[in-house]
C-alpha positions in Angstrom: 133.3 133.4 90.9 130.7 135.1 93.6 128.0 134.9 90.9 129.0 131.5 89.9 128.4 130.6 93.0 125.0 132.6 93.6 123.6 131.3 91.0 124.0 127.4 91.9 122.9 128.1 95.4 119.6 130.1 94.0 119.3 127.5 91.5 119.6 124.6 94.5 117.5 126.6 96.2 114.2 127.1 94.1 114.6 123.2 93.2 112.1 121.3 93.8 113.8 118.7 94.9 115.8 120.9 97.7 114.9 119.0 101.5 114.2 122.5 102.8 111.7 123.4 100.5 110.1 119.7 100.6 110.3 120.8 104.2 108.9 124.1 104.0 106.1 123.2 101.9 104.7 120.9 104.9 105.4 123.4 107.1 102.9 125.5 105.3 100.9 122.6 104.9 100.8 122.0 108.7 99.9 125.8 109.6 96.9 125.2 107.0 95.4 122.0 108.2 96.1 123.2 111.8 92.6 123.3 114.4 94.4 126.1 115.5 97.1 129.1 115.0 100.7 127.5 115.1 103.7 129.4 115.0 106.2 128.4 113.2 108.4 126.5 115.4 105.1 124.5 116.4 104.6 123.6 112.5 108.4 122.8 112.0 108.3 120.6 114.5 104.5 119.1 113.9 105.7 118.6 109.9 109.3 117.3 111.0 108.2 114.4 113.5 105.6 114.0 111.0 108.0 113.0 108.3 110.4 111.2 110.6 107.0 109.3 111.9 106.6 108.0 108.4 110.3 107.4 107.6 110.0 105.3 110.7 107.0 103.4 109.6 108.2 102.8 106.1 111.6 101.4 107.5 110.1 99.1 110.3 108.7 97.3 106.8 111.7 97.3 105.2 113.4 95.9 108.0 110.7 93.0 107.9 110.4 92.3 104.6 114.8 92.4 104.9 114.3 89.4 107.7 111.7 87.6 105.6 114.4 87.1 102.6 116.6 85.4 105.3 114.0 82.5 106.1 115.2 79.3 104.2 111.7 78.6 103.1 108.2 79.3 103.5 107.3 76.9 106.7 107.4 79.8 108.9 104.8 81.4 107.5 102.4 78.3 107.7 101.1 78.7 111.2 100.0 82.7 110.4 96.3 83.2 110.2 96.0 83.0 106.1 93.0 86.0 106.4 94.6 88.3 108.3 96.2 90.3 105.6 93.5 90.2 103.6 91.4 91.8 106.4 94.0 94.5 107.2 94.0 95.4 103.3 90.3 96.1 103.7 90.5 97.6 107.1 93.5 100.2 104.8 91.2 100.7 102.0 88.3 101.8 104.1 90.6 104.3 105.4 91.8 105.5 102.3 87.9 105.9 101.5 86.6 107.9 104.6 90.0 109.9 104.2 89.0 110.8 100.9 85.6 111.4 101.6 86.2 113.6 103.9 88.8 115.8 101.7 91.8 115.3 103.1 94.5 115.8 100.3 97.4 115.6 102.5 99.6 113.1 101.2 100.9 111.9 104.5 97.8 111.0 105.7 97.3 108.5 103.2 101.3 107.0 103.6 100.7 104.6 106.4 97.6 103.3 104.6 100.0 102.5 101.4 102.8 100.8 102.7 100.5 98.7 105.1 98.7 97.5 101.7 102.1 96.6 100.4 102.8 95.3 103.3 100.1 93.1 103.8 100.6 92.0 100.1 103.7 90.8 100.4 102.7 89.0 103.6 99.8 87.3 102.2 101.9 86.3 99.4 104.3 84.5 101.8 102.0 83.3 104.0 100.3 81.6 100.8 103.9 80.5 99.2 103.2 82.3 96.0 106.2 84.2 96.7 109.2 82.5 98.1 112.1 84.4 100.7 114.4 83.6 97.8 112.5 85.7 95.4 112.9 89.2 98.1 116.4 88.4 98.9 117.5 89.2 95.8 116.5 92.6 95.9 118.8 93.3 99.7 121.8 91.5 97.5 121.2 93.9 95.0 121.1 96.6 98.2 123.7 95.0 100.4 126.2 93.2 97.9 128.0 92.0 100.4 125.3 90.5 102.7 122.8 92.3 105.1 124.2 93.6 108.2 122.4 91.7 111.3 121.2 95.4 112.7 119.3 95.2 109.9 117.9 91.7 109.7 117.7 90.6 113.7 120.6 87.7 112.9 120.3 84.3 110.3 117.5 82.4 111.5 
């Protein structure tokens, strides 16, 4: 039974989807990248409010995109400036570009840059009524079969 169990845990271990290896490898990442020598705890904690930053960031959107499927049409979306997202799209690729002109290969770097794209997608989409709030709210019923919870939407507007 002991090597049963062994070998599940090794085999949990060395996967590559194990959280503490996804951990460790940006970790190792962070001591890499680093100006200057970091000790471990320093790159744990650099690598883990790292990833919490961009958990963070990605669920603010969600969050948004959640309240945008509870509008009952697109009229609140009419009095947004129709060039803004269009702008911040640019403003995300150019940073993508100097990111990549530089070298930087770390994929977090780029993450904001990403889901601000989709973002602004979506939002220019809205703001243009090629997409309606019906057509996202399906996706949260599919999420939330029976309805989104308010902490997650701000209320029914």
């Amino acid at each position: 039974m002991n090597k049963k169990l062994d070998r599940y845990r090794n085999k949990i271990h060395n996967s590559r989807w194990n959280p503490l290896s996804f951990i460790k490898k940006e970790e190792e990442h962070t001591i890499q990248t680093a100006d200057r020598h970091l000790t471990k705890e320093e790159a744990v904690t650099v690598a883990a409010v790292s990833l919490i930053s961009a958990l963070i960031y990605a669920f603010t959107k969600f969050m948004i995109f959640a309240r945008w499927s509870t509008f009952p049409d697109n009229s609140y979306f009419f009095s947004w400036h129709p060039i803004t997202p269009w702008v911040a799209i640019l403003g995300s690729l150019l940073y993508i570009y100097c990111l990549n002109a530089k070298g930087v290969k770390y994929w977090l770097a780029y993450f904001p840059a990403f889901v601000g794209i989709f973002y602004c997608l979506i939002e220019a989409c809205m703001i243009e009524a090629w997409l309606h709030p019906d057509d996202i709210e399906w996706f949260f019923q599919a999420l939330f079969p029976n309805g989104l919870p308010d902490w997650l939407t701000g209320g029914r507007v």
